[in-house]
PyMOL Python script that loads the backbone (N, CA, C, O; Angstrom):
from pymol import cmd

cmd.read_pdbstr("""\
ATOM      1  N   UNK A   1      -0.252 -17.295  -7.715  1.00  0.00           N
ATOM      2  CA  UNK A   1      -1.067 -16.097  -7.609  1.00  0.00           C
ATOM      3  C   UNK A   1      -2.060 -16.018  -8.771  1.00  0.00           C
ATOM      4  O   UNK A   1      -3.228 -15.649  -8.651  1.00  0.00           O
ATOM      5  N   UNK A   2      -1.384 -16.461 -10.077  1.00  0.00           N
ATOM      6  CA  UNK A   2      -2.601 -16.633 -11.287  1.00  0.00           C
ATOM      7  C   UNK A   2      -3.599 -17.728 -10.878  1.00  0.00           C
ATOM      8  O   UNK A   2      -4.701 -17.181 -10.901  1.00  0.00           O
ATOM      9  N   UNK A   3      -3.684 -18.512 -10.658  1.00  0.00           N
ATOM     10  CA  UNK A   3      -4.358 -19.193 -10.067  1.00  0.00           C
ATOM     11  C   UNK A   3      -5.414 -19.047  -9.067  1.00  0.00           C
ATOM     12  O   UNK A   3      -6.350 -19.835  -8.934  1.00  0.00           O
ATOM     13  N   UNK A   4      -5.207 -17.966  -8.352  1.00  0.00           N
ATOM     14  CA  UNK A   4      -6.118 -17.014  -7.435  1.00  0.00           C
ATOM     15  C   UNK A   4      -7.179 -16.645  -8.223  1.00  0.00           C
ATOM     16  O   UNK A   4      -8.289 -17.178  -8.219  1.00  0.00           O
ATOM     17  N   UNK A   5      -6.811 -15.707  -8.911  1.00  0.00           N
ATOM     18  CA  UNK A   5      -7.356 -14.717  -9.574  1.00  0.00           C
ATOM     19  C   UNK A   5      -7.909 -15.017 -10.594  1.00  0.00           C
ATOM     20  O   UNK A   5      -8.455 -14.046 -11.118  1.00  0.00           O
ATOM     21  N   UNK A   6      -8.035 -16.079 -11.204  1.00  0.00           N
ATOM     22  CA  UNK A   6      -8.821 -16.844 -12.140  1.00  0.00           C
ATOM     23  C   UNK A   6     -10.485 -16.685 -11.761  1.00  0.00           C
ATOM     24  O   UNK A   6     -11.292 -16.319 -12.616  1.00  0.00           O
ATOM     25  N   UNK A   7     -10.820 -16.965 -10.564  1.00  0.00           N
ATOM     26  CA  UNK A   7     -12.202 -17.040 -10.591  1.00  0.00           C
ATOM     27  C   UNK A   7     -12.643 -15.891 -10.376  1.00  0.00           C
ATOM     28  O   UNK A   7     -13.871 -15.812 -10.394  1.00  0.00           O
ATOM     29  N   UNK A   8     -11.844 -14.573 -10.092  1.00  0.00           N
ATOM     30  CA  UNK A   8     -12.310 -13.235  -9.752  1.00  0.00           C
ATOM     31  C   UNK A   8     -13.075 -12.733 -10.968  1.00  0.00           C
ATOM     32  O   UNK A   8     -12.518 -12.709 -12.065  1.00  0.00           O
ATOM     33  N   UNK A   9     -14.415 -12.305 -10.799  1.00  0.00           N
ATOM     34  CA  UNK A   9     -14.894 -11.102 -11.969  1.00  0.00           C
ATOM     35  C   UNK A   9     -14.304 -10.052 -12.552  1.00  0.00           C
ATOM     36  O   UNK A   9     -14.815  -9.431 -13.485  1.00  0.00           O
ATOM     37  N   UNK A  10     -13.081  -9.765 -11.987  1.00  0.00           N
ATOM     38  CA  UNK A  10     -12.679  -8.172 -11.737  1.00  0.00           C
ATOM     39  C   UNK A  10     -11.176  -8.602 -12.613  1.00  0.00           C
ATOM     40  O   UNK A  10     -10.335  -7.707 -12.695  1.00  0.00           O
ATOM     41  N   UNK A  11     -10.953  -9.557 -13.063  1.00  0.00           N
ATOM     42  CA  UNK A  11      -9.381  -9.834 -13.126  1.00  0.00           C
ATOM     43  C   UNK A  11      -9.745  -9.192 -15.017  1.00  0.00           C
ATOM     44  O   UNK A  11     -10.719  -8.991 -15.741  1.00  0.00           O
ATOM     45  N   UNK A  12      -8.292  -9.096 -15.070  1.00  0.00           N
ATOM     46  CA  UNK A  12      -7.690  -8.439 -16.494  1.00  0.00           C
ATOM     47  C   UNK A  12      -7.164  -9.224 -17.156  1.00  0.00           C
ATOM     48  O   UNK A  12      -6.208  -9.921 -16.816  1.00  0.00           O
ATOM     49  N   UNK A  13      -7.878  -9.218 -18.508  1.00  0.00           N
ATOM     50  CA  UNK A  13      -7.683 -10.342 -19.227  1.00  0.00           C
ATOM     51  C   UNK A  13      -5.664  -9.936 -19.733  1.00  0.00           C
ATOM     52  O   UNK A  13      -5.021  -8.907 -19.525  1.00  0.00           O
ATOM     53  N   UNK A  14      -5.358 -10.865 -20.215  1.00  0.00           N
ATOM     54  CA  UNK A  14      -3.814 -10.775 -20.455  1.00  0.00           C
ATOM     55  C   UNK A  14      -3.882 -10.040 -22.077  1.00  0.00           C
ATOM     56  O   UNK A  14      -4.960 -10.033 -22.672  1.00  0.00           O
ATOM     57  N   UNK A  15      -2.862  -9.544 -22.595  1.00  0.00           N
ATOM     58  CA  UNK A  15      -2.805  -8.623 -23.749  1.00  0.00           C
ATOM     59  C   UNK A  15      -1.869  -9.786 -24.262  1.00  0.00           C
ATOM     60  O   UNK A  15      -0.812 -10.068 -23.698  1.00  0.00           O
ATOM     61  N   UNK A  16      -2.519 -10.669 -25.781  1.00  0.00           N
ATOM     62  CA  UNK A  16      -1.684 -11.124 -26.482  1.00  0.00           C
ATOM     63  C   UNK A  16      -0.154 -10.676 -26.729  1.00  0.00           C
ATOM     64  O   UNK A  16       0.095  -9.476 -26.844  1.00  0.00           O
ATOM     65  N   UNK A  17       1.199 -11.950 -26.838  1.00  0.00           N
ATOM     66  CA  UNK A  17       2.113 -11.445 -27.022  1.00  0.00           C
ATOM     67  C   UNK A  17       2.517 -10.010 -28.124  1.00  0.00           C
ATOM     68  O   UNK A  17       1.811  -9.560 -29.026  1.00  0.00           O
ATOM     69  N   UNK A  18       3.567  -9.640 -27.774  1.00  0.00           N
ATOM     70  CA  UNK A  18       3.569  -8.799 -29.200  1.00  0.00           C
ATOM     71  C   UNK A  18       4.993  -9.145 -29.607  1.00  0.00           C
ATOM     72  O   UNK A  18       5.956  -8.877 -28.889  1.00  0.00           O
ATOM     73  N   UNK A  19       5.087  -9.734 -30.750  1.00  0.00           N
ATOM     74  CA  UNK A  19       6.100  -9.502 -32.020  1.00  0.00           C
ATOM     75  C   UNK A  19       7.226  -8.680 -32.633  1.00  0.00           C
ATOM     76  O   UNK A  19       8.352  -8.806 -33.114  1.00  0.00           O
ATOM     77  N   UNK A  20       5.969  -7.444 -32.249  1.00  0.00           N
ATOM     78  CA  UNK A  20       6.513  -6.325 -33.322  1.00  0.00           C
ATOM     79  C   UNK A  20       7.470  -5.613 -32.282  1.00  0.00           C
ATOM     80  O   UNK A  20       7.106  -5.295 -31.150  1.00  0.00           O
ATOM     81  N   UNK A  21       8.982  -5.359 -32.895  1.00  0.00           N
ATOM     82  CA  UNK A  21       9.903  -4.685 -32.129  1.00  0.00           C
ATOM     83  C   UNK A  21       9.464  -3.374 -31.720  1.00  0.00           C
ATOM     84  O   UNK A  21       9.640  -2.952 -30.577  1.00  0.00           O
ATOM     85  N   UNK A  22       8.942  -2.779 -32.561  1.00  0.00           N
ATOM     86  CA  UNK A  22       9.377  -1.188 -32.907  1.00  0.00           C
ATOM     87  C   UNK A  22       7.892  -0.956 -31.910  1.00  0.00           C
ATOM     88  O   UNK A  22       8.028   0.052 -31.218  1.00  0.00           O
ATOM     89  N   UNK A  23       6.543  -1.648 -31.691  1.00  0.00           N
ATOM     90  CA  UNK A  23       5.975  -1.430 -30.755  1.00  0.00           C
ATOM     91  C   UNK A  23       6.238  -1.700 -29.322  1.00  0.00           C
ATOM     92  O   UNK A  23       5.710  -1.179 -28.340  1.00  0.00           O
ATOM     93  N   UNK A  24       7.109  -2.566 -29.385  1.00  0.00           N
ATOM     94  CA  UNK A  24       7.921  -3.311 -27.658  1.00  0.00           C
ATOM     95  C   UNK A  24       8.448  -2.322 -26.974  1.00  0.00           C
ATOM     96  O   UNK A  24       8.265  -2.107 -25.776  1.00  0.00           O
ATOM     97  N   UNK A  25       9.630  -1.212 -28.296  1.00  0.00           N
ATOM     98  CA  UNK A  25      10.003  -0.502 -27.663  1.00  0.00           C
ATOM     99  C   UNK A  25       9.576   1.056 -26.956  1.00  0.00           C
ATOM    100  O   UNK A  25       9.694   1.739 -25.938  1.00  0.00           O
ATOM    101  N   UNK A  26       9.067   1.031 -28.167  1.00  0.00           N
ATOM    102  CA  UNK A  26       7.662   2.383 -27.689  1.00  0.00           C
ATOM    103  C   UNK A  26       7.342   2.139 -26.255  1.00  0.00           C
ATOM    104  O   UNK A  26       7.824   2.888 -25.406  1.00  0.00           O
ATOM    105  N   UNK A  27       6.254   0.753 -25.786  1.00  0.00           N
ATOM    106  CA  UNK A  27       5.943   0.266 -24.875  1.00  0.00           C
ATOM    107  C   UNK A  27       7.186   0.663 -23.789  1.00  0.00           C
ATOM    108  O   UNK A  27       6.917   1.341 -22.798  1.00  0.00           O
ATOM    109  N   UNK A  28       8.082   0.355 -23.959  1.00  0.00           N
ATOM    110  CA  UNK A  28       9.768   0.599 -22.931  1.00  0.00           C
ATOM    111  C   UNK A  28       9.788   2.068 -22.720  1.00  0.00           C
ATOM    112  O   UNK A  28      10.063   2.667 -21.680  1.00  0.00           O
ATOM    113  N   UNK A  29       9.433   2.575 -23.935  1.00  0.00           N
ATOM    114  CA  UNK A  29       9.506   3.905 -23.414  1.00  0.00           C
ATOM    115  C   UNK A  29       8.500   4.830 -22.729  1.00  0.00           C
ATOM    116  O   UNK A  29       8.782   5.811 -22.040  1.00  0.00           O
ATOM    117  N   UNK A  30       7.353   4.392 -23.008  1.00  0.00           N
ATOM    118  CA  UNK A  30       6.097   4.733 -22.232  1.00  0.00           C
ATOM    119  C   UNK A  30       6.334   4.829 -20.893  1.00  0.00           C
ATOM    120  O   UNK A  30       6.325   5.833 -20.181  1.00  0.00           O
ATOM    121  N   UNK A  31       6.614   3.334 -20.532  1.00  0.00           N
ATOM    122  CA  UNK A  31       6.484   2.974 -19.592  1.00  0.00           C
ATOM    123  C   UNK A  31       7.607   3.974 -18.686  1.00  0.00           C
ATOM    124  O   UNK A  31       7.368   4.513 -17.605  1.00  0.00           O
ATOM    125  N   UNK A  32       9.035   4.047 -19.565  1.00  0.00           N
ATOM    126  CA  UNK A  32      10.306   5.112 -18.201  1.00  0.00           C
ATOM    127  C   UNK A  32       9.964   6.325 -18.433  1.00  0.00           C
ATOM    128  O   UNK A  32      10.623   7.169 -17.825  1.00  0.00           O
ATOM    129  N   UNK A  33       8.672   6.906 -19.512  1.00  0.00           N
ATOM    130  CA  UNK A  33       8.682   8.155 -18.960  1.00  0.00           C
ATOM    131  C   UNK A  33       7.461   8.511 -18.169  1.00  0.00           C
ATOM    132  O   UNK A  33       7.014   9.576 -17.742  1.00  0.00           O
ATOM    133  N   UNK A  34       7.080   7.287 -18.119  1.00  0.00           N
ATOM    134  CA  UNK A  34       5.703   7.382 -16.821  1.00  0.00           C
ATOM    135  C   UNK A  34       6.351   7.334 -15.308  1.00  0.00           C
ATOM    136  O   UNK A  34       5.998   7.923 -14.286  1.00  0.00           O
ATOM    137  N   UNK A  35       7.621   6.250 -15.589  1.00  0.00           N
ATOM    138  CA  UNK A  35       8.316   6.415 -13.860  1.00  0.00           C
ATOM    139  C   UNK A  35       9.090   7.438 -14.084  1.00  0.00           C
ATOM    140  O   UNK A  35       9.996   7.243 -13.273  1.00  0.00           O
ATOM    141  N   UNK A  36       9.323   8.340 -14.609  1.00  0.00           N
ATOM    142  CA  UNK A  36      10.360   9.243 -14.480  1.00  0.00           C
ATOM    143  C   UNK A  36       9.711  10.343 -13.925  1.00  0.00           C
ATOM    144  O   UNK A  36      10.239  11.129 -13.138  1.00  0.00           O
ATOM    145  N   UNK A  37       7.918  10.433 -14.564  1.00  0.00           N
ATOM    146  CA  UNK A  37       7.274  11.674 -14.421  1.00  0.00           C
ATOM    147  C   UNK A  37       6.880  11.588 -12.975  1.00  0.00           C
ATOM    148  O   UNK A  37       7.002  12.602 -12.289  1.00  0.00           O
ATOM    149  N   UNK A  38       6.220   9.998 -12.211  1.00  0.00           N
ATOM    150  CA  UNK A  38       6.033   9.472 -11.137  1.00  0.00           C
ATOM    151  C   UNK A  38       7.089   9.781 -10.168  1.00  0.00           C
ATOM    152  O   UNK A  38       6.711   9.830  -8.998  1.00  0.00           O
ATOM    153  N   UNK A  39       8.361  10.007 -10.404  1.00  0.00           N
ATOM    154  CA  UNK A  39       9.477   9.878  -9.478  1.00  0.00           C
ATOM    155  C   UNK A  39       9.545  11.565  -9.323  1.00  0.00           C
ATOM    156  O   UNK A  39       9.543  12.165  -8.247  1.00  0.00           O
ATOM    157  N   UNK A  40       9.613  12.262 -10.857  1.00  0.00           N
ATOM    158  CA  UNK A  40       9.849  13.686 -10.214  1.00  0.00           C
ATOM    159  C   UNK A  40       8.438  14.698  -9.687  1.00  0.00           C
ATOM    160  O   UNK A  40       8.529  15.876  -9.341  1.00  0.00           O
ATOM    161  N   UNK A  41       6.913  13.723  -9.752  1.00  0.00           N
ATOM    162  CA  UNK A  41       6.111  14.474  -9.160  1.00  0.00           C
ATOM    163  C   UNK A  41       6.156  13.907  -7.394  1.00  0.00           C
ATOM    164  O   UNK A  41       5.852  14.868  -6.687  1.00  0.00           O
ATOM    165  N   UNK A  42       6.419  12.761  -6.624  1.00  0.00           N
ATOM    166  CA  UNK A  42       6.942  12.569  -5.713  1.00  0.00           C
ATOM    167  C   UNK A  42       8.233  13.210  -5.141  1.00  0.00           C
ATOM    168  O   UNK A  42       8.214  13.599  -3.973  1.00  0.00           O
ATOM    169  N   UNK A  43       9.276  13.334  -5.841  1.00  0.00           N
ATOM    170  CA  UNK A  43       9.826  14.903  -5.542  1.00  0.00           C
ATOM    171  C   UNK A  43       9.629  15.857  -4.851  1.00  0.00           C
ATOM    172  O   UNK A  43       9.939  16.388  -3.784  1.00  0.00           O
ATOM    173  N   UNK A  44       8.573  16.023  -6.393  1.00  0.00           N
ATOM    174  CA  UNK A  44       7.850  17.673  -5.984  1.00  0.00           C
ATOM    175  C   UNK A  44       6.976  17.936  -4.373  1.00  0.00           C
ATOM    176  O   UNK A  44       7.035  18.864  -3.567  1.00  0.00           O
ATOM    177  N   UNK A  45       6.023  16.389  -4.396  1.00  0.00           N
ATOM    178  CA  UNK A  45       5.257  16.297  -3.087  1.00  0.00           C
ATOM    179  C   UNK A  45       6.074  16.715  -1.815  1.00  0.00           C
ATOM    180  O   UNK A  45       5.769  17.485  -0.904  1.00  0.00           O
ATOM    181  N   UNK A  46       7.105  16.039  -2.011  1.00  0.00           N
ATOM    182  CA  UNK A  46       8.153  15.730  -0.984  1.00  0.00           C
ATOM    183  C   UNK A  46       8.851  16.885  -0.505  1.00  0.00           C
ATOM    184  O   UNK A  46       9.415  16.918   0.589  1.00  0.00           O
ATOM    185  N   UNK A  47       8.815  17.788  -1.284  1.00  0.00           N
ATOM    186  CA  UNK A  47       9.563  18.976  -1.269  1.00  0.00           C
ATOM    187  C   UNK A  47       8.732  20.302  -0.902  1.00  0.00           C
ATOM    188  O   UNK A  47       9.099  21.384  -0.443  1.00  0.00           O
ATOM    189  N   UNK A  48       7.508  19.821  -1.267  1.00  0.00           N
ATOM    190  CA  UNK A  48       6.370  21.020  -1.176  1.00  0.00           C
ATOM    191  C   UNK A  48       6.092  20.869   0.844  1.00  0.00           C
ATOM    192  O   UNK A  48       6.102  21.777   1.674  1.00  0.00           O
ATOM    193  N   UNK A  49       5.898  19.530   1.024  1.00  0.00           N
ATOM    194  CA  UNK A  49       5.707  19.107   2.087  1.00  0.00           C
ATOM    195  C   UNK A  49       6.935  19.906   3.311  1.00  0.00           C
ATOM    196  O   UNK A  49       6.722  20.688   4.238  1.00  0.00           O
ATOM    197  N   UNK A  50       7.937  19.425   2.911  1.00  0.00           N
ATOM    198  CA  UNK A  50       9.199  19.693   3.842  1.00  0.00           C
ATOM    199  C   UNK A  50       9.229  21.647   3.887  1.00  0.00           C
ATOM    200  O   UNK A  50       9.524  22.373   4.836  1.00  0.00           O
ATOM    201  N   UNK A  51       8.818  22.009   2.530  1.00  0.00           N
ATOM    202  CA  UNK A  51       8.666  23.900   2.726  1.00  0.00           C
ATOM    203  C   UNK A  51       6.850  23.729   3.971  1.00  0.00           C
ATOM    204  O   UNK A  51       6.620  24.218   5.077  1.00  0.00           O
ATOM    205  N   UNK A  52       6.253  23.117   3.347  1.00  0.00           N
ATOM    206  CA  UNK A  52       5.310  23.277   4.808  1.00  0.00           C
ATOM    207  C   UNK A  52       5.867  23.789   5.926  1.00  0.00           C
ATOM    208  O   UNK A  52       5.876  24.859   6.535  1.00  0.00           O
ATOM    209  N   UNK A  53       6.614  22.038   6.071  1.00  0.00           N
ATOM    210  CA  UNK A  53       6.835  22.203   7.629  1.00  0.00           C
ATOM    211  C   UNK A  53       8.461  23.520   8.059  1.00  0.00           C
ATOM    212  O   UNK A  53       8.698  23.936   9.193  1.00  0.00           O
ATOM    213  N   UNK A  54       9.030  23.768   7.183  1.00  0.00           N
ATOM    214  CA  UNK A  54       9.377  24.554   7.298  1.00  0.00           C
ATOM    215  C   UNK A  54       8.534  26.097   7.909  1.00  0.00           C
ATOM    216  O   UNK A  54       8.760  26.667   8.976  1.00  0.00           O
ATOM    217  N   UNK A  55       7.756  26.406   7.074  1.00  0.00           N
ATOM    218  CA  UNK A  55       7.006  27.657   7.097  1.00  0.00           C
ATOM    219  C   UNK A  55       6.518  27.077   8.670  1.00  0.00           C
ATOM    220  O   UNK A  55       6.910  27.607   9.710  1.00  0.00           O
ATOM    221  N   UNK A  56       5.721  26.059   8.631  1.00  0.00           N
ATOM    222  CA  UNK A  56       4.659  26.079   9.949  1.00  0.00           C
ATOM    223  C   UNK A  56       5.708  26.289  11.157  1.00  0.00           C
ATOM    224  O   UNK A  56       5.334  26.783  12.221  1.00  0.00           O
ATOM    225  N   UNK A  57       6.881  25.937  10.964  1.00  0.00           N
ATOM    226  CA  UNK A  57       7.757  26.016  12.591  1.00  0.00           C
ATOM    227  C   UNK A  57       8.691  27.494  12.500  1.00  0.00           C
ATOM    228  O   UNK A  57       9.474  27.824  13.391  1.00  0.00           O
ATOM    229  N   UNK A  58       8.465  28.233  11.354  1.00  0.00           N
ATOM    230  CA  UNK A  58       8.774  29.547  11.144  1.00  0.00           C
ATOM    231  C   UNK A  58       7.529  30.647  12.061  1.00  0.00           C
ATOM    232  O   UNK A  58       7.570  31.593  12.848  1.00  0.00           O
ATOM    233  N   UNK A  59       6.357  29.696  11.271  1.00  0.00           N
ATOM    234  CA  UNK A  59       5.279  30.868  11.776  1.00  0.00           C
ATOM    235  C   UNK A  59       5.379  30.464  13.692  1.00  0.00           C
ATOM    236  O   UNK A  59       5.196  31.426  14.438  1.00  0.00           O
ATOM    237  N   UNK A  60       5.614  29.300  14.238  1.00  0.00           N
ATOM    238  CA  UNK A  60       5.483  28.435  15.087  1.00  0.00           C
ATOM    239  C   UNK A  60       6.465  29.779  16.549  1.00  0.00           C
ATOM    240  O   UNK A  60       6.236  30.292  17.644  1.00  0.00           O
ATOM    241  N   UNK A  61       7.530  29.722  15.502  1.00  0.00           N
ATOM    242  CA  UNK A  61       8.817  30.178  16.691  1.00  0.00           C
ATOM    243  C   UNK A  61       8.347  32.164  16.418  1.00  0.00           C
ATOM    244  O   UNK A  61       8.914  32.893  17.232  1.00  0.00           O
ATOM    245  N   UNK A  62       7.742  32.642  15.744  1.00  0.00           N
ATOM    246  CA  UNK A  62       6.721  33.746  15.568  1.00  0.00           C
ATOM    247  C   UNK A  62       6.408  33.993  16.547  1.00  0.00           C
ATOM    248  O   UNK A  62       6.894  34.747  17.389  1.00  0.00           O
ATOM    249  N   UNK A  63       5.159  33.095  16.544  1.00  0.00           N
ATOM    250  CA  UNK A  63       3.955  33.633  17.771  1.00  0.00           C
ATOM    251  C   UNK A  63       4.622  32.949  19.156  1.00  0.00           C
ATOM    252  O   UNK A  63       3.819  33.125  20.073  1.00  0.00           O
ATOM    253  N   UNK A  64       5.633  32.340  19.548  1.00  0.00           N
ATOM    254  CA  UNK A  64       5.992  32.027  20.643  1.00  0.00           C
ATOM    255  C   UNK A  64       6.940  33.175  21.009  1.00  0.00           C
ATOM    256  O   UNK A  64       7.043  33.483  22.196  1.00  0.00           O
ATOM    257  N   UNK A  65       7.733  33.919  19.943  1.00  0.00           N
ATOM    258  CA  UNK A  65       8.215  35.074  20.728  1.00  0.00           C
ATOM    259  C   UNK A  65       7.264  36.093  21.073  1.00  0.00           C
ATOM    260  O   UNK A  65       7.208  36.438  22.254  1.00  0.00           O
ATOM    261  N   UNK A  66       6.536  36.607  20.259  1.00  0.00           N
ATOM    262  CA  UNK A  66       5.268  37.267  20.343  1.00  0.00           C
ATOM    263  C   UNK A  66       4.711  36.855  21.655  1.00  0.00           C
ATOM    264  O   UNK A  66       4.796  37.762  22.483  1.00  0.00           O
ATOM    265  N   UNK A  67       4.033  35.497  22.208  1.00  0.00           N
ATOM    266  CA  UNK A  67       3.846  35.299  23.731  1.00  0.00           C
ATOM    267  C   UNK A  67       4.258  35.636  24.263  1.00  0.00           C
ATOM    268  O   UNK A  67       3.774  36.515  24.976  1.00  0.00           O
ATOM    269  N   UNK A  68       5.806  35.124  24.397  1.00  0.00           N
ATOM    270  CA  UNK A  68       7.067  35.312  25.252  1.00  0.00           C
ATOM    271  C   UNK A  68       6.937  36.607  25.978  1.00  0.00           C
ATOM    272  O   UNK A  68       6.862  36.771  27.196  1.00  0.00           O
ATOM    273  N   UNK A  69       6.917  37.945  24.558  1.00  0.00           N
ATOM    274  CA  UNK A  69       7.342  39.201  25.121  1.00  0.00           C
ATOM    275  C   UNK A  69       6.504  39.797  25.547  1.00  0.00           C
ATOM    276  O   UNK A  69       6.841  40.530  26.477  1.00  0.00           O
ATOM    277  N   UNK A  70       4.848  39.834  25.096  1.00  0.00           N
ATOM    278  CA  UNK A  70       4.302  40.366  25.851  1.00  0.00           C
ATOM    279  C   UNK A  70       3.739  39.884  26.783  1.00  0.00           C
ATOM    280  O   UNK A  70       2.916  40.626  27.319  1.00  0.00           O
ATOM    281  N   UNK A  71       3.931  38.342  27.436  1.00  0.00           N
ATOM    282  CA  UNK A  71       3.556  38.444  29.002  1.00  0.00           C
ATOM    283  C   UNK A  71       4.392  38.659  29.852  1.00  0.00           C
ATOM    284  O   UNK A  71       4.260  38.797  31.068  1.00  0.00           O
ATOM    285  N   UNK A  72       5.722  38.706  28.894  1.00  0.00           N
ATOM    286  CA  UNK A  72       7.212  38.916  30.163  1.00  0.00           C
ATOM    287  C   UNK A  72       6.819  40.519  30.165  1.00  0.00           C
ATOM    288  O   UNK A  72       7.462  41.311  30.855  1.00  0.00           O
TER     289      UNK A  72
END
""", "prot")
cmd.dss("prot")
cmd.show_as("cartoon", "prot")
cmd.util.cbc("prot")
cmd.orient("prot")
């Protein structure tokens, strides 16, 4: 796949190794509290979504009794 992407304009050059512990781990930690924040704002999506469809088949079974009764 590196090999691909060699002749692309667009490719990202590589970030020299790093050495230094105490920046490696920083880096470790960056990185799990970026998936942690990623995981609980997908959550949130997920959850906001499902109260949607909640509400919409609330308002849904609403106006179908509302039909119901006044053409019966």
């Amino acid at each position: 796949m590196v090999s691909e992407a060699e002749g692309r304009p667009g490719k990202r050059e590589r970030k020299p190794k790093v050495t230094d512990v105490n920046e490696l781990e920083s880096r470790v930690k960056i990185a799990e509290l970026r998936a942690r924040e990623a995981e609980a704002e997908l959550r949130l999506r997920e959850a906001s979504a499902k109260m949607k469809v909640i509400r919409s088949g609330r308002k849904e079974t609403k106006t179908r009794r509302k039909g119901t009764g006044s053409a019966g």
